[in-house]
FIMARZA-494356 format. One record per residue (C-alpha): y, x, z; residue number from 1. Coordinates in nm, 2 decimals. Example, Ala and Ser with C-alpha at 12.3 -4.5 7.8 and 13.67 -1.06 7.14 Angstrom:
<node <-0.45,1.23,0.78>,1>
<node <-0.11,1.37,0.71>,2>
***
This chain:
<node <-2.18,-3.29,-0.27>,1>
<node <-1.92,-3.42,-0.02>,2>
<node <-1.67,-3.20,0.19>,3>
<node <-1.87,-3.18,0.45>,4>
<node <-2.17,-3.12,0.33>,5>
<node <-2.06,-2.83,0.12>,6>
<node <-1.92,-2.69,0.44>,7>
<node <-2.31,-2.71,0.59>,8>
<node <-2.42,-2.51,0.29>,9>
<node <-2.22,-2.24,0.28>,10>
<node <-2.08,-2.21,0.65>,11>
<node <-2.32,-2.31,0.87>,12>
<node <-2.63,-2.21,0.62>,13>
<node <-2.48,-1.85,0.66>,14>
<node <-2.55,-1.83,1.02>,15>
<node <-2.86,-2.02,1.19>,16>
<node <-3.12,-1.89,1.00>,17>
<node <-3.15,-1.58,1.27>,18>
<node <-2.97,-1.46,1.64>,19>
<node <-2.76,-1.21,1.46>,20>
<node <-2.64,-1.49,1.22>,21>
<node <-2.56,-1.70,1.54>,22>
<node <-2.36,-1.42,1.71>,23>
<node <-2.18,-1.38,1.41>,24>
<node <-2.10,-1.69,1.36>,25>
<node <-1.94,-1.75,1.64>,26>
<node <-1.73,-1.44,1.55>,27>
<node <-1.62,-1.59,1.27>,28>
<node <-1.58,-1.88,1.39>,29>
<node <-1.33,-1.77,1.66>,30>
<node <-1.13,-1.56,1.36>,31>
<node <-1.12,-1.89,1.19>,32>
<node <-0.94,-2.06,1.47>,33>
<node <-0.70,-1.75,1.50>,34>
<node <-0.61,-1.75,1.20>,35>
<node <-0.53,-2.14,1.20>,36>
<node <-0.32,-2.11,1.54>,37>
<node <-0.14,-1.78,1.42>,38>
<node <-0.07,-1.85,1.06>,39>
<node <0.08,-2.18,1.02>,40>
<node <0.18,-2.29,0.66>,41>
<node <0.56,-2.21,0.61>,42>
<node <0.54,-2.38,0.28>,43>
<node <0.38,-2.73,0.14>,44>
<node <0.33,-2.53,-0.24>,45>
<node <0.23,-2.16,-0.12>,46>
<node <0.09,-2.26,0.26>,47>
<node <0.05,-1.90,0.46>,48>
<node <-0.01,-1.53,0.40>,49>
<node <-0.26,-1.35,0.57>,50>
<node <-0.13,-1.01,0.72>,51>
<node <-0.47,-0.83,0.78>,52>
<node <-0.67,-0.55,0.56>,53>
<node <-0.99,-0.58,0.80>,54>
<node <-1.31,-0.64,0.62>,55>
<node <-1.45,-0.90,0.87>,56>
<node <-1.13,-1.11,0.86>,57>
<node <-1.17,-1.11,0.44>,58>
<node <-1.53,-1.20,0.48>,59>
<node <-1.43,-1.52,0.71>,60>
<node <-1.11,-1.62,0.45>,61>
<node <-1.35,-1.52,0.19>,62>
<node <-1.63,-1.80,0.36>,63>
<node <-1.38,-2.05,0.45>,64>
<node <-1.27,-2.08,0.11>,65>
<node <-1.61,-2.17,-0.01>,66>
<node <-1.69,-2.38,0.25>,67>
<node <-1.33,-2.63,0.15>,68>
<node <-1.15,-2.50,0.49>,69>
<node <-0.93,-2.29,0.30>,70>
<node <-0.78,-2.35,-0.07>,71>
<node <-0.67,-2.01,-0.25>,72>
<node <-0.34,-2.10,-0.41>,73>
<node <-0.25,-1.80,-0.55>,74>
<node <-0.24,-1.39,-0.56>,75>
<node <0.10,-1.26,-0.50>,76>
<node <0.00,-0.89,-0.60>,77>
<node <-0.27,-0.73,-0.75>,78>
<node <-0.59,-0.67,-0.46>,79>
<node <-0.83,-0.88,-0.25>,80>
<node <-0.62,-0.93,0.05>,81>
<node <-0.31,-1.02,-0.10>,82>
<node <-0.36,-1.40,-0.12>,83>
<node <-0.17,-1.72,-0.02>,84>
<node <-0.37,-1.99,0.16>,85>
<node <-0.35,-2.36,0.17>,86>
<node <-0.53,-2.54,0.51>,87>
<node <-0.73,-2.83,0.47>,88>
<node <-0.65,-2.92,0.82>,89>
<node <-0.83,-3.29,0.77>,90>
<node <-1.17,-3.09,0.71>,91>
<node <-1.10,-2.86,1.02>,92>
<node <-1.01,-3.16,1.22>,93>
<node <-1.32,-3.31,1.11>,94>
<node <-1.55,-3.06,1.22>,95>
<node <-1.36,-2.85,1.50>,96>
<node <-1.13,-3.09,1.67>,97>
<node <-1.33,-3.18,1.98>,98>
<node <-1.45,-2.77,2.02>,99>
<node <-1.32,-2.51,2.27>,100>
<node <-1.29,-2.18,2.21>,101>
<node <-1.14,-1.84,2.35>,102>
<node <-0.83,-1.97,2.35>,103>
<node <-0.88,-2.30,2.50>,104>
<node <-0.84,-2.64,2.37>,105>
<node <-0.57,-2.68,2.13>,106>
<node <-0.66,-2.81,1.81>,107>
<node <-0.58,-3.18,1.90>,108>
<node <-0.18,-3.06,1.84>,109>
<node <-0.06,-2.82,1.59>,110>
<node <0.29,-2.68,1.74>,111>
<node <0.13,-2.29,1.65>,112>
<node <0.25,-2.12,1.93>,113>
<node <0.21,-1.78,1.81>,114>
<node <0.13,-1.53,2.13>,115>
<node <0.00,-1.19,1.94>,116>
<node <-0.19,-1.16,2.28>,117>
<node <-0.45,-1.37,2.25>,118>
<node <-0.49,-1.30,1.82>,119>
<node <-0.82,-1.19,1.80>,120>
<node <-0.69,-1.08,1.45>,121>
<node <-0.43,-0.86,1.66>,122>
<node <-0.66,-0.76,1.85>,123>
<node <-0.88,-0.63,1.54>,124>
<node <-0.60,-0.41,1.39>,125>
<node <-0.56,-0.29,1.77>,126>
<node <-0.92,-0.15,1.76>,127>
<node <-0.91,-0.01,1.43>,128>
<node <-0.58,0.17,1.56>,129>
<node <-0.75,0.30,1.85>,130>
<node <-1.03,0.40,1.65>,131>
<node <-0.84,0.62,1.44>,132>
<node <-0.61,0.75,1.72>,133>
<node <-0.91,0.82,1.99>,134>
<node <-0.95,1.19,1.93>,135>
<node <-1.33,1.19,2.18>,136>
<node <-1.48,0.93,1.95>,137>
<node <-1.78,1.02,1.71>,138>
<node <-1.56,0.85,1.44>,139>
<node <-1.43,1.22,1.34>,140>
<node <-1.63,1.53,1.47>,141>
<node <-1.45,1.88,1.33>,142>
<node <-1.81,2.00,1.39>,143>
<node <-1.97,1.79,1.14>,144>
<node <-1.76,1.78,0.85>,145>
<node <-1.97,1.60,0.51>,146>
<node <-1.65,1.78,0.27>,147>
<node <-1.60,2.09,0.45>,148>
<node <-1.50,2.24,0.13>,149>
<node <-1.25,1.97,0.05>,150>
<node <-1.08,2.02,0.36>,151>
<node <-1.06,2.41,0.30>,152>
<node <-0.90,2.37,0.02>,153>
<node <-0.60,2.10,0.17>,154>
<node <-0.26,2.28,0.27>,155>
<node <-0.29,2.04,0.61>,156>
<node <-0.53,2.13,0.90>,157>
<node <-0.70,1.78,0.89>,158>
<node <-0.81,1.84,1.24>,159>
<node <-0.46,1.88,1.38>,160>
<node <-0.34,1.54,1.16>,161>
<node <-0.62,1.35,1.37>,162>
<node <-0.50,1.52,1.72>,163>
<node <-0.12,1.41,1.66>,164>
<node <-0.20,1.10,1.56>,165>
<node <-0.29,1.01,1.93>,166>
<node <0.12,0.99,1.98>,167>
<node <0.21,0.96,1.61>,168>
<node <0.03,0.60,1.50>,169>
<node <0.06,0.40,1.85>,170>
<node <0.47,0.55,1.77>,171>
<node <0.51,0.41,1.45>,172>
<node <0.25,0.07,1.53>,173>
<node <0.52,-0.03,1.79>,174>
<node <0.83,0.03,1.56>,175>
<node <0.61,-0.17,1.26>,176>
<node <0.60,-0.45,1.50>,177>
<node <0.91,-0.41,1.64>,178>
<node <1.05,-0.46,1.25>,179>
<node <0.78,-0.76,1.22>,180>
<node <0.92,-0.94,1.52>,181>
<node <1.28,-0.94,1.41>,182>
<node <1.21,-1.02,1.03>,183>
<node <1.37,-1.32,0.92>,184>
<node <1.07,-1.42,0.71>,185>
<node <0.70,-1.39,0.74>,186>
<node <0.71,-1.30,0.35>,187>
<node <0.92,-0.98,0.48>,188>
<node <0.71,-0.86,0.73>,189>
<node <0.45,-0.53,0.69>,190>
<node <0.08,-0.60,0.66>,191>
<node <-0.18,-0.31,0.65>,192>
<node <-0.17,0.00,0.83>,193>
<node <-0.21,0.34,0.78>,194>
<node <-0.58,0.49,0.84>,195>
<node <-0.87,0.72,0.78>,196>
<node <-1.06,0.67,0.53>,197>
<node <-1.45,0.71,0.51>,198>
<node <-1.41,1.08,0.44>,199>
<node <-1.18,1.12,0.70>,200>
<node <-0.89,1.16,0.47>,201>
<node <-0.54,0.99,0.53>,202>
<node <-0.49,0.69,0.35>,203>
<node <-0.30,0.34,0.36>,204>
<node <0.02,0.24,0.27>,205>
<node <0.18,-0.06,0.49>,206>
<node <0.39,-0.30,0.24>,207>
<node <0.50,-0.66,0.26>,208>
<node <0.51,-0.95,-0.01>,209>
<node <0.82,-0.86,-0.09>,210>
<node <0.73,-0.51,-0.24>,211>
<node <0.50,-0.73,-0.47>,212>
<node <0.84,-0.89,-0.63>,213>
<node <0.97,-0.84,-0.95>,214>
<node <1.31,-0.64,-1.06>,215>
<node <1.47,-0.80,-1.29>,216>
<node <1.62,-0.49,-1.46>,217>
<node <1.25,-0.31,-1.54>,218>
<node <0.98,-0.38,-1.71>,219>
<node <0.68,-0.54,-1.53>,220>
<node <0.33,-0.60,-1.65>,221>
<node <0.30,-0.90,-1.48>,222>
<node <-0.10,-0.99,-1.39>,223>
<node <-0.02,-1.32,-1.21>,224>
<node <0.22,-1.56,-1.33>,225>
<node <0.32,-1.69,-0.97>,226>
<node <0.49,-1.36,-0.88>,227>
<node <0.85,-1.39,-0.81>,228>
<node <1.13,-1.22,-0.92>,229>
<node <1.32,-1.06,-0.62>,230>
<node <1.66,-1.21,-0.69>,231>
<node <1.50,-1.55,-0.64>,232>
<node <1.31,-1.46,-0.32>,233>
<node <1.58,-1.34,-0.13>,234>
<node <1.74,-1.66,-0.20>,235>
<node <1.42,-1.82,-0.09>,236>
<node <1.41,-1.66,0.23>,237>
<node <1.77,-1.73,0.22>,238>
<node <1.93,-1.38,0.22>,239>
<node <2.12,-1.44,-0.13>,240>
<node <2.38,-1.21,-0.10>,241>
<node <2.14,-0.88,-0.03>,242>
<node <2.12,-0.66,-0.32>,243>
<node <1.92,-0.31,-0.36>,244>
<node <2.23,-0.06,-0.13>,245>
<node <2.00,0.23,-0.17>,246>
<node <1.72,0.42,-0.34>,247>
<node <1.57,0.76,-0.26>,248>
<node <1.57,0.93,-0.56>,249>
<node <1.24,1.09,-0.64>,250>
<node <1.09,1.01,-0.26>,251>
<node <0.75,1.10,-0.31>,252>
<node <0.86,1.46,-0.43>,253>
<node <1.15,1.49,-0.18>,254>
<node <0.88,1.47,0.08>,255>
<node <0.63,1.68,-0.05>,256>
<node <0.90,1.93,-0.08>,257>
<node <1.04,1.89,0.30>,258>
<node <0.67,1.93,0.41>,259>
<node <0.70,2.28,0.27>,260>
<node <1.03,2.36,0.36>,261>
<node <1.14,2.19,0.61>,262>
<node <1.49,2.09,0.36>,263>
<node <1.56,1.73,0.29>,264>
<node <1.69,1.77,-0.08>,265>
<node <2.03,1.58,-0.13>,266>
<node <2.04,1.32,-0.35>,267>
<node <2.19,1.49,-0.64>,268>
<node <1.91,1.74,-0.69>,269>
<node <1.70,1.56,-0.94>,270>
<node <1.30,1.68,-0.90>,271>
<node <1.18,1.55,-1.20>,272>
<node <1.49,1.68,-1.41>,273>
<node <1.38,2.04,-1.25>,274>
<node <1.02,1.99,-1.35>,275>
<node <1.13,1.97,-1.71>,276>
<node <1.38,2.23,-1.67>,277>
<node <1.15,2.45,-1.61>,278>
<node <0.84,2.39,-1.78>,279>
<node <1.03,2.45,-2.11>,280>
<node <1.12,2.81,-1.96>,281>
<node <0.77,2.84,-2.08>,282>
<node <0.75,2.58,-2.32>,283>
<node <1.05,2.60,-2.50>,284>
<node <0.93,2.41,-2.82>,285>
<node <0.80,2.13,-2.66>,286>
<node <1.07,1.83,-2.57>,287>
<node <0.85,1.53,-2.60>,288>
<node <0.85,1.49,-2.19>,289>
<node <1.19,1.23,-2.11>,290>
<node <1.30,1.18,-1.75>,291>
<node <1.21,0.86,-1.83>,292>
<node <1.34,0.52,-1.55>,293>
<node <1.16,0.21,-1.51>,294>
<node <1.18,-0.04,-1.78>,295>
<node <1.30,0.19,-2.05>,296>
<node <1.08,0.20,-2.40>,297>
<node <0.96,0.56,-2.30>,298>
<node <0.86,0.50,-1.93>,299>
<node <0.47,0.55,-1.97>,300>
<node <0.54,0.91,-2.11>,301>
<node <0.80,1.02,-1.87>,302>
<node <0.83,1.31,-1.64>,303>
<node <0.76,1.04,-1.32>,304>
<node <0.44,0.91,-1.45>,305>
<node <0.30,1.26,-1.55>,306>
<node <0.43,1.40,-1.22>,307>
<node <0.23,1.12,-1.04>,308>
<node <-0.09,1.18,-1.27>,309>
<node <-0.06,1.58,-1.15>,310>
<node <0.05,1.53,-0.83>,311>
<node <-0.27,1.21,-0.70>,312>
<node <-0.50,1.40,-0.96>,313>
<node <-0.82,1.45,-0.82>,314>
<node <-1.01,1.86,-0.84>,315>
<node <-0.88,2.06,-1.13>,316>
<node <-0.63,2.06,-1.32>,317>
<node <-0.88,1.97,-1.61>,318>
<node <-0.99,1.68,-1.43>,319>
<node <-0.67,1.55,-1.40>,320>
<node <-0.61,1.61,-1.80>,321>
<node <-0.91,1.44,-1.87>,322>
<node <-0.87,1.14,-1.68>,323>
<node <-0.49,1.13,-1.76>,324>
<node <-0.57,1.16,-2.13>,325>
<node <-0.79,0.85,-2.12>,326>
<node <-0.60,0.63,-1.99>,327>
<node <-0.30,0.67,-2.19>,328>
<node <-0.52,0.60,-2.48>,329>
<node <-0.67,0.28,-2.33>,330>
<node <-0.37,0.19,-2.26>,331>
<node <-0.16,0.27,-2.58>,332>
<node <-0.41,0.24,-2.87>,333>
<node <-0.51,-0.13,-2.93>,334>
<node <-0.83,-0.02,-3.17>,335>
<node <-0.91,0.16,-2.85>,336>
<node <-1.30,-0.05,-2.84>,337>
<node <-1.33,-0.03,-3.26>,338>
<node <-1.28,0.36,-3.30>,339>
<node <-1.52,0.44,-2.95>,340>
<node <-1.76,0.19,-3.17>,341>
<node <-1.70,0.34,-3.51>,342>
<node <-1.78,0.69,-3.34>,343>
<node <-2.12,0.58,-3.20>,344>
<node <-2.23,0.42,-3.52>,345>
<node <-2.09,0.76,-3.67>,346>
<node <-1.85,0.61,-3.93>,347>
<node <-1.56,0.81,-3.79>,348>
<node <-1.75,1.13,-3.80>,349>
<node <-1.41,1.36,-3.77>,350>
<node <-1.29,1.17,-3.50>,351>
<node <-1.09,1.38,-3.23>,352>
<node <-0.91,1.26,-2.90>,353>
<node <-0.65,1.47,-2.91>,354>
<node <-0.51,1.32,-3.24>,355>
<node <-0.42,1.03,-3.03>,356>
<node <-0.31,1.23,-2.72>,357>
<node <0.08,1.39,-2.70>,358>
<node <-0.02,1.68,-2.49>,359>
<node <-0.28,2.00,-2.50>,360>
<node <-0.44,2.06,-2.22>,361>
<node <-0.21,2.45,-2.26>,362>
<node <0.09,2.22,-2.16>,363>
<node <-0.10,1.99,-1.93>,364>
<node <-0.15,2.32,-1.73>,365>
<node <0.14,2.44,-1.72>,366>
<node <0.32,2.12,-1.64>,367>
<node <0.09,2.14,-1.32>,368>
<node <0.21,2.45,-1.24>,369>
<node <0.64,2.34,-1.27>,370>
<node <0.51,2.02,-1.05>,371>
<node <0.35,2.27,-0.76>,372>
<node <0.65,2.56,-0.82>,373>
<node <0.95,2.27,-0.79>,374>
<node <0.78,2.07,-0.54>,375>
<node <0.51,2.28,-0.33>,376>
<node <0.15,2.21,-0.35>,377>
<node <0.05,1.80,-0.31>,378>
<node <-0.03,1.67,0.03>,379>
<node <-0.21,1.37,-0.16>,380>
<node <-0.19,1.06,0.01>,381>
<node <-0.04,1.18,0.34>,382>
<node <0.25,1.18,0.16>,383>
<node <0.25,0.79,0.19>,384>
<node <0.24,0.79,0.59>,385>
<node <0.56,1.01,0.62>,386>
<node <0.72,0.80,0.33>,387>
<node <0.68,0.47,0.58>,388>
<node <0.77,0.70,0.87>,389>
<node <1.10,0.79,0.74>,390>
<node <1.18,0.44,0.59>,391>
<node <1.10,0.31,0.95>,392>
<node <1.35,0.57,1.09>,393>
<node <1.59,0.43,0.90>,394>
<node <1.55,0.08,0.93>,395>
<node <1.53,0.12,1.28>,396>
<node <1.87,0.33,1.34>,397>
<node <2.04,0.06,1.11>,398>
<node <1.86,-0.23,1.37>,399>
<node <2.01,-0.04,1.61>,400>
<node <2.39,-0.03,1.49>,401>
<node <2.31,-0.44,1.43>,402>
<node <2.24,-0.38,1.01>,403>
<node <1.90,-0.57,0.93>,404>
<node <1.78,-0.39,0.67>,405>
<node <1.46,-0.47,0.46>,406>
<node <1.31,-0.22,0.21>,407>
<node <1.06,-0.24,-0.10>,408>
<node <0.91,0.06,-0.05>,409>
<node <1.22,0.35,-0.06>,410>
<node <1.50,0.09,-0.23>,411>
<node <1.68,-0.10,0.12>,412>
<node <1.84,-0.40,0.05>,413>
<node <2.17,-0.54,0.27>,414>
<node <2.47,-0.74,0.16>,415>
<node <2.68,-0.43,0.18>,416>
<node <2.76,-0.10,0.13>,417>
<node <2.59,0.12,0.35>,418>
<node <2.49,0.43,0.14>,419>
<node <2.70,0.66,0.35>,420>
<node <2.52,0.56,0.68>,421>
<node <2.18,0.58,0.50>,422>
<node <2.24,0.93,0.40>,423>
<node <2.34,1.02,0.71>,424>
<node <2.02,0.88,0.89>,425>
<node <1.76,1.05,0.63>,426>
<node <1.92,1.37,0.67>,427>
<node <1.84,1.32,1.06>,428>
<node <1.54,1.20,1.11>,429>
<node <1.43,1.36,0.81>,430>
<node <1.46,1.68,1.01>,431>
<node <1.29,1.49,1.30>,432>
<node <0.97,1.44,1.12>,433>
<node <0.92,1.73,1.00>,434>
<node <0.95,1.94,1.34>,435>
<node <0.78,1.70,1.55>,436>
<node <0.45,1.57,1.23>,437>
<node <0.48,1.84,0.99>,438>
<node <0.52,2.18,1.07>,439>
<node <0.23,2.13,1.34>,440>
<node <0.00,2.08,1.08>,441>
<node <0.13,2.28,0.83>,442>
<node <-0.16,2.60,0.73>,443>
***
């Protein structure tokens, strides 16, 4: 089968076959062209990045890779739409050079200007932004609530979250392309954005390919052999003198805890030290939970992964046990398959999971109950929009004072020391979120 005819079979076969199928292909058609005028390839071995979560837009890259438009070179992190592209621009040439479109005619010359204006991929995220933010649309009715219950039982009036988000997302879209526009690299620049999800539950967490690097100094699992350690791609992007100037200890906890309180913790107060503290107030025998840092032997049974396990678990605490409990085992007993196949064929009659599990469900529980006493009761995943909040804050003040600052996740990286102005700036505008996006929806 030659190029072009495998493009007939799998692009053009998708859409003639009804009037819907021509409508949307012409959609995708059109996303195909902005994505070749707005991404251009800033590297002959990697090619471009797409910057987009929508469905639609990973349904057209997802087509255009079948059809030989578009050649997958690799996955810089673990998900769908985390992907680097290579354009076969002689196929596209071949089939679309003579065609107009809504932008007009410039495929004959590929200098990419790159106007966000007329990116019908901008314009996508736009809509899904309004969506979410438009209050009056059926997308969220208070009245008609599918998990009524589950909403009763959050510390967060859900309805409120969706009224302040009229000011609070178009706030935060502009400062997230404010930081986009002045990023050096397109490999440092946010994609996603925060939303809804289907039960009308915050979620999202915008990140860049530059979160998906490696550290050097802990211990990675690394899934795709293409992924980069970070000391090399600043170099790449050629900022070789920046280095990691600041971490927020314990962020996820911090800002649970300021939700509550209203108190931005300093940094010496340690959460997950004071979790262990005091569960052995009640557990006094037990000292198999360490404080445990990235990259050390111990890390998978540490007070920071069980903390995370407790504080994302889903329904009871027994839930959360459970599913806790079963995938340490998966993941730290190699017979894992054998002994689940000895116990069906009942040669392992005797067998008991909690022979291979360090914790009773006794001190599960009452690690749960240190987690919710030192930190206040989880906000779930809203806790990941005020985390990019306040790390835009800060990045922002720094642009400001003429410090570009780039952050995996809450570690900022400069080439110099700036730990005393960071403090400063958290302490601020950490007070700033919480009167003006957490007390008003605070229960």
């Amino acid at each position: 089968m030659t190029e072009l005819e495998r493009f007939d079979h799998e692009w053009n076969g998708k859409f003639r076959n009804s009037i819907h199928g021509v409508k949307t292909g012409i959609k995708y058609q059109n996303i195909l062209f902005s994505i070749w005028k707005h991404h251009p390839d800033w590297d002959e071995k990697n090619g471009f990045q797409i910057k987009c979560r929508d469905r639609t837009i990973y349904r057209v890259l997802e087509l255009a890779e079948k059809a030989g438009l578009l050649i997958k070179v690799s996955n810089y992190s673990v998900g769908r739409f985390t992907r680097h592209f290579k354009k076969n621009h002689a196929l596209f040439d071949m089939i679309f050079r003579d065609q107009n479109n809504e932008y007009g005619a410039w495929l004959n010359n590929y200098d990419f200007y790159r106007d966000s204006e007329y990116d019908i991929i901008h314009h996508e995220l736009i809509r899904n932004i309004e969506r979410t933010v438009d209050i009056n649309n059926p997308y969220f009715d208070t009245k008609d609530i599918k998990n009524e219950k589950q909403f009763k039982k959050l510390n967060y009036d859900i309805g409120k979250l969706h009224i302040l988000c009229k000011t609070m997302l178009p706030h935060y879209w502009s400062l997230f392309e404010q930081m986009n526009k002045n990023a050096c690299h397109p490999d440092l620049q946010f994609i996603s954005w925060l939303k809804f999800n289907n039960d009308h539950l915050p979620t999202g967490r915008p990140y860049s390919y530059f979160c998906s690097t490696l550290n050097r100094n802990k211990k990675h699992k690394v899934i795709d052999p293409s992924m980069e350690y970070r000391d090399d791609f600043l170099k790449r992007v050629g900022l070789p003198d920046y280095y990691e100037v600041y971490d927020i200890n314990a962020e996820i906890p911090r800002i649970n805890y300021l939700f509550h309180t209203g108190e931005w913790k300093d940094d010496s107060y340690d959460f997950y030290t004071e979790i262990i503290n005091d569960y052995q107030i009640r557990m006094p025998d037990e000292d198999r939970i360490a404080r445990g840092k990235a990259g050390s032997a111990n890390y998978d049974d540490s007070m920071k992964q069980l903390f995370m396990r407790v504080y994302f678990g889903k329904g009871s605490e027994k839930q959360s046990y459970l599913g806790y409990k079963d995938d340490y085992m998966k993941r730290n007993i190699e017979s894992w398959n054998s002994i689940k196949n000895a116990v069906k064929l009942k040669l392992f009659p005797k067998f008991n999971k909690a022979d291979f599990f360090p914790y009773t469900f006794d001190e599960w529980y009452e690690i749960c109950c240190s987690v919710e006493k030192i930190c206040g009761k989880s906000i779930g995943n809203l806790v990941f929009w005020f985390a990019f909040f306040l790390e835009t804050e800060v990045k922002i003040e720094l642009q400001k004072m003429g410090k570009t600052v780039y952050n995996v996740y809450d570690g900022f990286y400069y080439n110099q020391d700036i730990k005393s102005e960071i403090s400063e700036i958290l302490k601020l505008k950490s007070e700033y979120l919480y009167n003006n996006y957490m007390r008003l929806i605070y229960k």
